[in-house]
C-alpha positions as CSV (number, residue, x, y, z in Angstrom):
1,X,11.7,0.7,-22.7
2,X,12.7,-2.8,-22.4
3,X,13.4,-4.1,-18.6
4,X,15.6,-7.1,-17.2
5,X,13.2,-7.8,-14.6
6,X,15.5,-10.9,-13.3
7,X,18.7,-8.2,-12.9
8,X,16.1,-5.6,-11.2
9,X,14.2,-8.3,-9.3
10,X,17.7,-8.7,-7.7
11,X,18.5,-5.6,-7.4
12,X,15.1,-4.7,-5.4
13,X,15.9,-8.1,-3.5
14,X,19.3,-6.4,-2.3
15,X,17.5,-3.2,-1.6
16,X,14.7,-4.6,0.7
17,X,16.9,-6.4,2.7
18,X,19.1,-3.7,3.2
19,X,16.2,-0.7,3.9
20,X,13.2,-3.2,5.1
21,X,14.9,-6.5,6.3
22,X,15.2,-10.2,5.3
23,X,11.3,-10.8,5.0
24,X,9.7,-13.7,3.0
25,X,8.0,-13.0,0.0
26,X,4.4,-11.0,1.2
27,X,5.4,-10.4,4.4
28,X,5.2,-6.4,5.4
29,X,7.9,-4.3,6.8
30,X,8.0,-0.4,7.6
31,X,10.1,1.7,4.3
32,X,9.7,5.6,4.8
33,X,6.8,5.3,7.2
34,X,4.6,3.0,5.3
35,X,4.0,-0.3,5.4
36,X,5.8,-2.3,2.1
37,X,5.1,-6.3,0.7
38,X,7.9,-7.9,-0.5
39,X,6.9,-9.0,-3.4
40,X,7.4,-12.0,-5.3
41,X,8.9,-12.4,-9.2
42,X,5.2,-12.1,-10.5
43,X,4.3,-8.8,-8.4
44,X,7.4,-7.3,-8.8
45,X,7.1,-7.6,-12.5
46,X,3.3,-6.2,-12.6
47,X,4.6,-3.3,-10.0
48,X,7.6,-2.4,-12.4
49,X,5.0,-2.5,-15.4
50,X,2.4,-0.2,-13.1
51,X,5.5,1.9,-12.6
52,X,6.6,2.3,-16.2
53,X,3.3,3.1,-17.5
54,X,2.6,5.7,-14.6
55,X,6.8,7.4,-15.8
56,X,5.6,7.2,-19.2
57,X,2.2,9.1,-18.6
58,X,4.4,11.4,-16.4
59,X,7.0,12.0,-19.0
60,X,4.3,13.2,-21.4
61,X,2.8,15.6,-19.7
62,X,5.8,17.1,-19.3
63,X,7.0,16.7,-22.6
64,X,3.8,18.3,-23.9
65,X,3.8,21.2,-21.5
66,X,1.1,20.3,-19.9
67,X,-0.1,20.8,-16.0
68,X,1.7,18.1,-13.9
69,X,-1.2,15.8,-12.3
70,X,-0.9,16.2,-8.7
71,X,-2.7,12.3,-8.4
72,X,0.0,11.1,-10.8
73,X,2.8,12.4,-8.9
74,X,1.4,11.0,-6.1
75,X,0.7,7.8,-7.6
76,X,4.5,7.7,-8.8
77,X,5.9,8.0,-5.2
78,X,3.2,5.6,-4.0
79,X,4.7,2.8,-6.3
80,X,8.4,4.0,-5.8
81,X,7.9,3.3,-2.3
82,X,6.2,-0.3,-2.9
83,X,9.1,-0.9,-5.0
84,X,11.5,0.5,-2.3
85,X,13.3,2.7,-4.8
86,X,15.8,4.8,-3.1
87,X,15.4,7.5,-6.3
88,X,12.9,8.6,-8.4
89,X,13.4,7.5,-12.0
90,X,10.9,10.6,-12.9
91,X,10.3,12.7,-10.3
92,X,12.7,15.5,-8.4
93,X,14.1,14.5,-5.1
């Protein structure tokens, strides 16, 4: 699945500043009761990558009828977090 990481680096800047707050680039604030980075072009990109890869693994165990990987659902909302996703591109709400 090809990304636009400019358009959804914008879009995460938007949503960090509205959730977290008007941070600099790798400085931390508090999203869901963790502690986020806001991340810079580069990061974001490798985070949207790591995030991707972890859907697409998701996607076929499902797909395959498979058990669902209780450390890849967890992984998932670890990353959707870091990338302060306000819904789950794979997962249920």
């Amino acid at each position: 699945m090809p990304t636009d990481y400019d358009k959804e680096f914008g879009r995460y800047v938007e949503r960090f500043e509205r959730l977290v707050g008007d941070l600099s680039a790798g400085q931390y604030g508090h999203y869901r009761g963790r502690l986020v980075r806001r991340f810079d072009p580069p990061q974001f990109r490798a985070k949207v990558d790591e995030y991707m890869g972890l859907g697409q693994r998701f996607t076929a165990m499902l797909n395959a009828g498979d058990t669902i990987d209780d450390t890849l659902a967890v992984e998932l909302r670890a990353v959707e977090v870091e990338l302060v996703l306000e819904k789950s591109l794979f997962l249920p709400s």
